[in-house]
Residue, then its C-alpha position, 0 to 999 in steps of 0.5 A: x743812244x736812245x732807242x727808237x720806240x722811246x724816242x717815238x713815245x716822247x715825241x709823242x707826248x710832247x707833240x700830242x695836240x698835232x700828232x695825227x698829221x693835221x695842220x696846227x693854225x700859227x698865232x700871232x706874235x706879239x712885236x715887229x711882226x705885223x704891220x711894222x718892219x721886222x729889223x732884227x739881228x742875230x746873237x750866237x752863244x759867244x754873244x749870249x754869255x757876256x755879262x749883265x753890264x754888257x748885255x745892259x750896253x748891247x739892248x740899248x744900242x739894240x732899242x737905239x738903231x731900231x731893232x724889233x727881232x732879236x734872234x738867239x742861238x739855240x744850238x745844235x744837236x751837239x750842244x746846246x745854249x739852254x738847259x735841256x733836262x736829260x740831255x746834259x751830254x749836250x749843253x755847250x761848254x757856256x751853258x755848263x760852265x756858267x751854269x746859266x740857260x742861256x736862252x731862257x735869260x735872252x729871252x727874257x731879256x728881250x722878249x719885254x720889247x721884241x720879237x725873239x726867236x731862237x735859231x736851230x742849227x741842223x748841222x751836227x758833226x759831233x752827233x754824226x761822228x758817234x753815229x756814222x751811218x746817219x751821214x750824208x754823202x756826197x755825189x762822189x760817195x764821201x761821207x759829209x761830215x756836219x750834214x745828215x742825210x736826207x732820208x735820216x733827216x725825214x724819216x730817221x732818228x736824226x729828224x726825230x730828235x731835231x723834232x723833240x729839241x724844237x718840241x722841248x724849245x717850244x713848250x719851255x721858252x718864252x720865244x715867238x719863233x723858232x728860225x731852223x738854219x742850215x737846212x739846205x741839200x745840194x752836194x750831200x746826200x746821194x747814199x743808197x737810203x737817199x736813192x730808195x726816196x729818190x726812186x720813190x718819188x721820180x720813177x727813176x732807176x737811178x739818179x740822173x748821169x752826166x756824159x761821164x757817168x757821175x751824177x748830175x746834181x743840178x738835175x730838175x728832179x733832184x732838185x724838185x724831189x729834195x724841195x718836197x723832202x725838205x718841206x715835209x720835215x718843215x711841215x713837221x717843224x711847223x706843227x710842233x712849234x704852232x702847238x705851243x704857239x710859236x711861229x716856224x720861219x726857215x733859213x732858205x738860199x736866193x738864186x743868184x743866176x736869176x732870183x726867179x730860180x730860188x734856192x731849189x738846187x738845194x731843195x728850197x722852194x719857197x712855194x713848198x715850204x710856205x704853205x708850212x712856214x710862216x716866213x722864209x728868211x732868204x740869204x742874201x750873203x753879197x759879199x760872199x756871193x759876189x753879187x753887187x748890193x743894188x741885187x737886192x732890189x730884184x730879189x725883192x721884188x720876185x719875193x713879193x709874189x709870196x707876200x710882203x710879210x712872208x719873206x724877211x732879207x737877212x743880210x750876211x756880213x761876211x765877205x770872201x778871203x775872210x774880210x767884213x762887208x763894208x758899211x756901204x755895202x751893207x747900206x746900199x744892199x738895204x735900201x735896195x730891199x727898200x727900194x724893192x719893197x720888202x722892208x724886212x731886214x736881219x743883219x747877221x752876225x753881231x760878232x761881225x758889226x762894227x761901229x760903222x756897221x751900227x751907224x749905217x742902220x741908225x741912218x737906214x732905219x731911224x734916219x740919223x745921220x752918223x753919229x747923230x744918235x747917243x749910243x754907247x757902244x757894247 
Protein backbone atom coordinates (compact mmCIF):
# COMPACT_ATOMS: atom_id res chain seq x y z
CA UNK A 1 0.00 0.00 0.00
CA UNK A 2 1.27 3.18 -0.72
CA UNK A 3 2.23 5.37 2.08
CA UNK A 4 0.31 8.32 3.15
CA UNK A 5 3.19 11.07 3.02
CA UNK A 6 4.04 9.65 -0.89
CA UNK A 7 0.76 9.64 -1.79
CA UNK A 8 0.37 13.54 -0.13
CA UNK A 9 3.84 14.45 -2.07
CA UNK A 10 2.62 12.96 -5.49
CA UNK A 11 -0.61 14.59 -5.42
CA UNK A 12 1.08 17.55 -4.69
CA UNK A 13 3.06 17.89 -7.58
CA UNK A 14 0.39 16.87 -9.83
CA UNK A 15 -1.99 19.17 -8.48
CA UNK A 16 0.60 21.90 -7.88
CA UNK A 17 -1.15 25.18 -9.69
CA UNK A 18 -4.31 24.55 -7.37
CA UNK A 19 -2.84 23.05 -4.12
CA UNK A 20 -3.23 25.99 -1.91
CA UNK A 21 -7.20 25.88 -1.93
CA UNK A 22 -7.89 28.43 -4.36
CA UNK A 23 -10.45 28.25 -7.11
CA UNK A 24 -9.13 27.28 -10.69
CA UNK A 25 -11.43 29.00 -13.25
CA UNK A 26 -13.00 26.10 -15.71
CA UNK A 27 -12.34 26.63 -19.56
CA UNK A 28 -14.26 25.83 -22.39
CA UNK A 29 -14.69 22.95 -24.16
CA UNK A 30 -14.53 22.75 -27.66
CA UNK A 31 -17.99 20.52 -29.01
CA UNK A 32 -21.87 20.49 -28.06
CA UNK A 33 -20.96 22.41 -24.91
CA UNK A 34 -22.12 25.72 -25.62
CA UNK A 35 -24.94 26.92 -27.60
CA UNK A 36 -26.01 23.79 -29.02
CA UNK A 37 -27.69 20.68 -27.02
CA UNK A 38 -25.27 18.20 -25.29
CA UNK A 39 -26.90 14.61 -27.04
CA UNK A 40 -24.53 12.23 -25.53
CA UNK A 41 -24.05 8.61 -24.75
CA UNK A 42 -22.27 6.34 -22.91
CA UNK A 43 -19.61 3.41 -23.46
CA UNK A 44 -18.27 1.03 -20.67
CA UNK A 45 -15.04 -0.92 -21.35
CA UNK A 46 -16.79 -3.82 -22.88
CA UNK A 47 -17.86 -1.28 -25.16
CA UNK A 48 -14.53 0.30 -25.75
CA UNK A 49 -12.58 -2.93 -26.40
CA UNK A 50 -14.37 -3.89 -29.69
CA UNK A 51 -12.30 -3.94 -32.76
CA UNK A 52 -11.42 -0.99 -35.37
CA UNK A 53 -14.26 -2.02 -37.73
CA UNK A 54 -16.99 -1.99 -35.35
CA UNK A 55 -15.77 0.92 -33.53
CA UNK A 56 -15.80 2.37 -37.52
CA UNK A 57 -19.80 1.06 -37.70
CA UNK A 58 -20.64 2.57 -33.98
CA UNK A 59 -19.12 6.54 -34.59
CA UNK A 60 -21.01 6.67 -37.58
CA UNK A 61 -24.33 5.72 -36.40
CA UNK A 62 -23.25 7.80 -33.37
CA UNK A 63 -22.58 11.27 -36.20
CA UNK A 64 -25.71 9.79 -37.67
CA UNK A 65 -28.62 10.22 -34.59
CA UNK A 66 -27.04 13.43 -33.44
CA UNK A 67 -24.68 12.79 -30.94
CA UNK A 68 -22.31 15.63 -29.73
CA UNK A 69 -20.85 14.00 -26.21
CA UNK A 70 -19.41 10.62 -26.15
CA UNK A 71 -18.62 9.74 -22.35
CA UNK A 72 -15.98 6.78 -21.81
CA UNK A 73 -15.53 4.83 -19.07
CA UNK A 74 -12.26 5.48 -17.02
CA UNK A 75 -12.60 2.69 -14.48
CA UNK A 76 -12.51 2.57 -10.91
CA UNK A 77 -9.90 2.43 -8.55
CA UNK A 78 -10.05 -1.46 -9.03
CA UNK A 79 -9.24 -1.24 -12.54
CA UNK A 80 -8.67 0.60 -15.04
CA UNK A 81 -9.60 1.20 -18.72
CA UNK A 82 -6.10 3.22 -19.38
CA UNK A 83 -2.64 2.55 -18.90
CA UNK A 84 -1.79 4.05 -15.58
CA UNK A 85 2.12 4.23 -15.39
CA UNK A 86 2.64 2.67 -11.72
CA UNK A 87 -0.01 1.41 -11.04
CA UNK A 88 -0.33 -1.73 -13.25
CA UNK A 89 -2.12 -3.68 -10.33
CA UNK A 90 -4.93 -1.79 -11.49
CA UNK A 91 -5.32 -1.89 -15.41
CA UNK A 92 -8.69 -3.90 -16.39
CA UNK A 93 -8.33 -7.40 -17.78
CA UNK A 94 -9.16 -5.52 -21.48
CA UNK A 95 -6.48 -2.82 -21.14
CA UNK A 96 -3.81 -5.99 -20.13
CA UNK A 97 -5.14 -8.18 -22.31
CA UNK A 98 -4.99 -6.08 -25.17
CA UNK A 99 -2.42 -4.18 -24.32
CA UNK A 100 -4.08 -1.19 -25.70
CA UNK A 101 -5.30 2.13 -23.52
CA UNK A 102 -8.41 2.11 -23.98
CA UNK A 103 -9.25 5.58 -23.15
CA UNK A 104 -6.43 7.20 -25.00
CA UNK A 105 -7.83 5.32 -28.20
CA UNK A 106 -11.81 6.55 -27.53
CA UNK A 107 -10.64 9.69 -27.21
CA UNK A 108 -8.92 10.25 -30.05
CA UNK A 109 -11.43 8.47 -31.86
CA UNK A 110 -14.12 10.87 -30.87
CA UNK A 111 -12.50 13.89 -29.64
CA UNK A 112 -12.36 14.89 -33.79
CA UNK A 113 -16.15 15.74 -33.27
CA UNK A 114 -17.27 15.54 -29.99
CA UNK A 115 -17.21 16.37 -26.73
CA UNK A 116 -15.73 13.48 -24.34
CA UNK A 117 -15.38 12.93 -21.47
CA UNK A 118 -14.52 10.24 -19.35
CA UNK A 119 -16.55 8.48 -16.18
CA UNK A 120 -14.80 7.92 -12.79
CA UNK A 121 -16.32 5.31 -10.91
CA UNK A 122 -16.28 5.72 -6.97
CA UNK A 123 -17.40 2.45 -6.05
CA UNK A 124 -14.31 0.09 -5.20
CA UNK A 125 -14.83 -3.13 -3.93
CA UNK A 126 -11.85 -4.71 -4.97
CA UNK A 127 -9.86 -1.66 -3.11
CA UNK A 128 -11.91 -1.82 0.01
CA UNK A 129 -11.58 -5.56 0.27
CA UNK A 130 -7.53 -5.52 1.12
CA UNK A 131 -8.39 -2.45 3.18
CA UNK A 132 -11.28 -3.11 5.54
CA UNK A 133 -11.24 -0.34 7.70
CA UNK A 134 -11.82 2.50 4.61
CA UNK A 135 -15.49 0.77 4.20
CA UNK A 136 -18.63 2.50 5.08
CA UNK A 137 -21.28 0.96 7.30
CA UNK A 138 -24.51 1.29 7.16
CA UNK A 139 -26.98 2.55 9.88
CA UNK A 140 -26.96 -0.94 11.19
CA UNK A 141 -23.45 -1.15 11.49
CA UNK A 142 -22.77 -3.72 8.50
CA UNK A 143 -20.05 -3.03 6.51
CA UNK A 144 -20.81 -1.89 2.55
CA UNK A 145 -18.87 -3.45 0.45
CA UNK A 146 -18.19 -1.10 -3.01
CA UNK A 147 -18.65 1.95 -0.84
CA UNK A 148 -15.98 4.11 1.10
CA UNK A 149 -16.87 6.16 4.10
CA UNK A 150 -17.52 9.43 4.07
CA UNK A 151 -14.69 10.58 6.35
CA UNK A 152 -12.17 8.07 4.12
CA UNK A 153 -13.46 9.74 1.17
CA UNK A 154 -13.03 13.33 2.24
CA UNK A 155 -10.09 13.35 4.44
CA UNK A 156 -8.88 9.70 3.87
CA UNK A 157 -6.46 7.99 1.45
CA UNK A 158 -9.49 6.83 -0.36
CA UNK A 159 -10.44 10.41 -1.39
CA UNK A 160 -6.67 10.95 -1.99
CA UNK A 161 -6.19 8.41 -4.43
CA UNK A 162 -9.57 9.18 -6.39
CA UNK A 163 -7.67 12.88 -6.60
CA UNK A 164 -4.26 11.38 -7.93
CA UNK A 165 -6.36 9.20 -10.67
CA UNK A 166 -8.31 12.20 -11.91
CA UNK A 167 -4.98 14.36 -11.63
CA UNK A 168 -3.33 11.72 -13.74
CA UNK A 169 -6.55 11.48 -16.32
CA UNK A 170 -6.57 15.05 -16.42
CA UNK A 171 -2.95 15.77 -17.22
CA UNK A 172 -2.41 12.88 -19.79
CA UNK A 173 -5.65 12.68 -21.90
CA UNK A 174 -7.08 14.61 -24.39
CA UNK A 175 -11.13 14.40 -22.67
CA UNK A 176 -12.78 17.78 -21.95
CA UNK A 177 -14.29 16.47 -18.88
CA UNK A 178 -14.24 14.03 -16.21
CA UNK A 179 -18.06 12.79 -15.07
CA UNK A 180 -17.51 11.36 -11.23
CA UNK A 181 -20.46 8.57 -10.95
CA UNK A 182 -21.61 6.73 -8.14
CA UNK A 183 -21.01 9.64 -5.45
CA UNK A 184 -24.00 9.57 -3.64
CA UNK A 185 -24.28 8.62 0.46
CA UNK A 186 -27.68 7.51 1.98
CA UNK A 187 -27.52 3.99 3.72
CA UNK A 188 -23.73 3.98 4.01
CA UNK A 189 -21.74 5.65 6.21
CA UNK A 190 -22.59 5.62 9.97
CA UNK A 191 -19.05 4.50 11.51
CA UNK A 192 -17.65 5.94 14.56
CA UNK A 193 -14.83 8.36 11.99
CA UNK A 194 -18.24 9.24 10.07
CA UNK A 195 -20.11 10.32 13.82
CA UNK A 196 -16.90 12.41 14.74
CA UNK A 197 -17.58 14.55 11.20
CA UNK A 198 -21.20 14.55 11.98
CA UNK A 199 -20.47 15.86 15.55
CA UNK A 200 -18.35 18.41 14.11
CA UNK A 201 -20.64 19.98 11.89
CA UNK A 202 -24.10 19.74 13.64
CA UNK A 203 -23.51 19.95 17.41
CA UNK A 204 -25.01 16.77 18.08
CA UNK A 205 -24.10 14.21 20.34
CA UNK A 206 -25.15 11.71 18.30
CA UNK A 207 -27.13 10.81 15.17
CA UNK A 208 -30.70 11.41 15.13
CA UNK A 209 -32.91 8.21 16.63
CA UNK A 210 -35.99 7.07 15.73
CA UNK A 211 -38.68 5.75 18.53
CA UNK A 212 -36.97 2.72 18.57
CA UNK A 213 -33.43 3.81 18.67
CA UNK A 214 -32.05 3.34 15.38
CA UNK A 215 -30.93 5.89 13.51
CA UNK A 216 -32.89 8.03 11.33
CA UNK A 217 -31.33 8.22 7.84
CA UNK A 218 -34.04 10.53 6.22
CA UNK A 219 -33.08 13.07 9.17
CA UNK A 220 -32.65 17.08 7.90
CA UNK A 221 -29.16 17.40 8.97
CA UNK A 222 -27.87 14.24 7.81
CA UNK A 223 -28.91 14.71 4.83
CA UNK A 224 -27.41 18.71 4.95
CA UNK A 225 -24.21 17.49 6.92
CA UNK A 226 -23.46 14.79 4.00
CA UNK A 227 -24.46 17.30 1.06
CA UNK A 228 -21.61 19.62 2.32
CA UNK A 229 -19.25 16.58 2.86
CA UNK A 230 -19.82 15.65 -0.67
CA UNK A 231 -19.21 19.16 -2.28
CA UNK A 232 -16.12 19.42 -0.44
CA UNK A 233 -14.44 16.30 -1.99
CA UNK A 234 -16.20 17.76 -5.43
CA UNK A 235 -14.62 21.00 -4.92
CA UNK A 236 -11.33 19.00 -4.85
CA UNK A 237 -12.60 17.09 -7.86
CA UNK A 238 -12.92 20.37 -9.57
CA UNK A 239 -9.57 22.28 -8.85
CA UNK A 240 -7.55 19.05 -10.16
CA UNK A 241 -9.54 18.92 -13.52
CA UNK A 242 -9.49 23.08 -14.16
CA UNK A 243 -5.62 22.94 -13.76
CA UNK A 244 -5.42 21.17 -16.67
CA UNK A 245 -8.26 22.50 -18.45
CA UNK A 246 -10.75 19.96 -18.16
CA UNK A 247 -14.33 20.57 -16.94
CA UNK A 248 -15.91 18.35 -13.54
CA UNK A 249 -19.61 17.34 -14.30
CA UNK A 250 -21.21 15.08 -11.34
CA UNK A 251 -23.73 12.14 -11.49
CA UNK A 252 -26.38 13.36 -8.88
CA UNK A 253 -29.94 11.74 -8.22
CA UNK A 254 -33.78 13.53 -8.50
CA UNK A 255 -36.25 13.68 -6.00
CA UNK A 256 -39.04 11.49 -7.20
CA UNK A 257 -41.33 12.38 -4.22
CA UNK A 258 -41.04 15.98 -5.37
CA UNK A 259 -38.19 17.25 -7.78
CA UNK A 260 -37.82 20.26 -5.57
CA UNK A 261 -36.38 17.71 -2.92
CA UNK A 262 -33.15 16.84 -5.13
CA UNK A 263 -31.13 14.38 -4.44
CA UNK A 264 -30.15 15.65 -0.65
CA UNK A 265 -31.20 12.09 1.13
CA UNK A 266 -28.12 11.16 -0.48
CA UNK A 267 -26.11 14.18 -0.04
CA UNK A 268 -26.54 15.97 -3.63
CA UNK A 269 -27.58 19.43 -3.51
CA UNK A 270 -27.17 20.86 -6.56
CA UNK A 271 -26.87 24.28 -5.10
CA UNK A 272 -23.81 23.12 -3.19
CA UNK A 273 -22.12 21.07 -5.76
CA UNK A 274 -22.61 24.07 -8.52
CA UNK A 275 -20.63 26.46 -7.18
CA UNK A 276 -18.04 23.43 -7.94
CA UNK A 277 -19.01 21.45 -10.83
CA UNK A 278 -19.61 22.69 -14.08
CA UNK A 279 -22.71 20.43 -14.71
CA UNK A 280 -24.70 17.98 -12.52
CA UNK A 281 -26.00 15.11 -14.45
CA UNK A 282 -29.44 14.08 -12.86
CA UNK A 283 -30.67 10.55 -13.08
CA UNK A 284 -33.63 10.17 -14.44
CA UNK A 285 -33.74 6.14 -14.24
CA UNK A 286 -37.92 5.98 -14.89
CA UNK A 287 -37.91 2.50 -15.47
CA UNK A 288 -36.30 1.61 -12.54
CA UNK A 289 -38.04 4.31 -10.54
CA UNK A 290 -41.47 3.71 -11.27
CA UNK A 291 -42.08 7.43 -12.43
CA UNK A 292 -44.11 7.83 -15.63
CA UNK A 293 -41.90 9.40 -18.45
CA UNK A 294 -43.88 12.96 -19.07
CA UNK A 295 -42.10 13.33 -15.08
CA UNK A 296 -39.28 14.73 -16.77
CA UNK A 297 -41.12 17.87 -17.60
CA UNK A 298 -41.24 18.84 -13.75
CA UNK A 299 -37.66 17.70 -13.19
CA UNK A 300 -36.69 20.34 -15.90
CA UNK A 301 -38.46 22.96 -15.23
CA UNK A 302 -37.16 22.83 -11.41
CA UNK A 303 -33.65 22.47 -12.70
CA UNK A 304 -33.69 25.45 -14.75
CA UNK A 305 -33.51 27.78 -11.60
CA UNK A 306 -29.71 26.37 -11.85
CA UNK A 307 -29.51 27.36 -15.43
CA UNK A 308 -30.35 25.68 -18.61
CA UNK A 309 -26.48 24.84 -19.59
CA UNK A 310 -25.85 23.41 -15.75
CA UNK A 311 -27.89 20.58 -15.90
CA UNK A 312 -27.66 17.62 -18.41
CA UNK A 313 -31.00 14.82 -18.04
CA UNK A 314 -29.35 11.23 -18.34
CA UNK A 315 -31.83 9.01 -19.14
CA UNK A 316 -31.43 5.28 -17.75
CA UNK A 317 -32.50 2.33 -19.89
CA UNK A 318 -32.68 0.00 -17.47
CA UNK A 319 -35.77 -1.12 -16.08
CA UNK A 320 -37.03 -3.20 -12.97
CA UNK A 321 -37.07 -7.37 -12.82
CA UNK A 322 -34.07 -7.01 -15.32
CA UNK A 323 -36.24 -5.56 -18.37
CA UNK A 324 -34.93 -2.49 -21.08
CA UNK A 325 -37.01 0.65 -21.07
CA UNK A 326 -39.17 0.79 -24.33
CA UNK A 327 -38.44 2.89 -27.02
CA UNK A 328 -41.60 4.83 -26.36
CA UNK A 329 -40.78 5.43 -23.05
CA UNK A 330 -37.40 6.58 -23.86
CA UNK A 331 -39.05 9.00 -26.67
CA UNK A 332 -41.96 10.14 -24.23
CA UNK A 333 -39.25 10.95 -21.43
CA UNK A 334 -37.16 12.90 -23.86
CA UNK A 335 -39.43 15.22 -25.33
CA UNK A 336 -40.99 15.95 -22.00
CA UNK A 337 -37.13 17.16 -21.33
CA UNK A 338 -37.82 19.17 -24.20
CA UNK A 339 -41.03 20.29 -23.20
CA UNK A 340 -39.42 21.50 -20.02
CA UNK A 341 -37.06 23.29 -21.63
CA UNK A 342 -33.86 21.39 -20.87
CA UNK A 343 -32.80 20.03 -24.03
CA UNK A 344 -29.46 18.40 -22.69
CA UNK A 345 -29.77 14.58 -22.95
CA UNK A 346 -27.29 11.33 -22.12
CA UNK A 347 -28.67 7.98 -22.98
CA UNK A 348 -27.07 5.51 -20.86
CA UNK A 349 -25.97 2.62 -21.22
CA UNK A 350 -25.10 1.75 -24.90
CA UNK A 351 -24.96 -2.05 -24.20
CA UNK A 352 -28.54 -1.76 -23.49
CA UNK A 353 -29.69 0.28 -27.00
CA UNK A 354 -31.44 -1.64 -29.14
CA UNK A 355 -32.48 -0.95 -32.72
CA UNK A 356 -35.51 0.68 -31.53
CA UNK A 357 -33.84 2.74 -29.08
CA UNK A 358 -31.45 4.16 -32.25
CA UNK A 359 -34.56 4.93 -34.34
CA UNK A 360 -36.21 6.83 -31.55
CA UNK A 361 -33.33 9.66 -31.12
CA UNK A 362 -32.98 9.60 -34.82
CA UNK A 363 -36.76 10.76 -34.80
CA UNK A 364 -35.98 13.04 -31.15
CA UNK A 365 -32.88 14.76 -32.22
CA UNK A 366 -32.85 14.87 -36.21
CA UNK A 367 -36.43 14.69 -36.77
CA UNK A 368 -36.48 11.43 -39.00
CA UNK A 369 -39.15 9.29 -38.94
CA UNK A 370 -38.11 5.43 -38.35
CA UNK A 371 -36.06 4.08 -40.68
CA UNK A 372 -35.79 7.05 -42.80
CA UNK A 373 -31.88 7.74 -41.94
CA UNK A 374 -29.20 5.13 -43.64
CA UNK A 375 -27.61 3.58 -40.41
CA UNK A 376 -25.91 0.50 -40.64
CA UNK A 377 -25.96 -0.96 -37.32
CA UNK A 378 -22.89 -1.80 -34.89
Amino acid sequence: MMSAWLLRLMLAMLVMPCWSGAACPATSTRVGMAGSPVRAVSLDLTDMVQPSDAMDRLEQRMRDVGITMVALSAGRLDWTGFRWSGHEERWSAGVRESGRDLLMEGAQRFGRWAHVSTVVDVFAPCYLQKRPSLRALDAAGRPILYHASTHALVNGPFGDELILMIAHIAHSYPVDSITLTELFYYQEGYGADDLALYRKYSGRRDWPRTANGSIDVDHATIAAWRSVMVAQFVARAARVAHSYGKQLFVDVRVGWDSPASEGRRSGHDYRLLLQHADRLVLWNYIGLSGAAPEYTASIARYVRRYGVDRIIISYGLWANRGAVLSAEALQQAIIAGQEGNLPHAWITPLGLMQEEHWQTLAVVWRGSPGGALAITPP
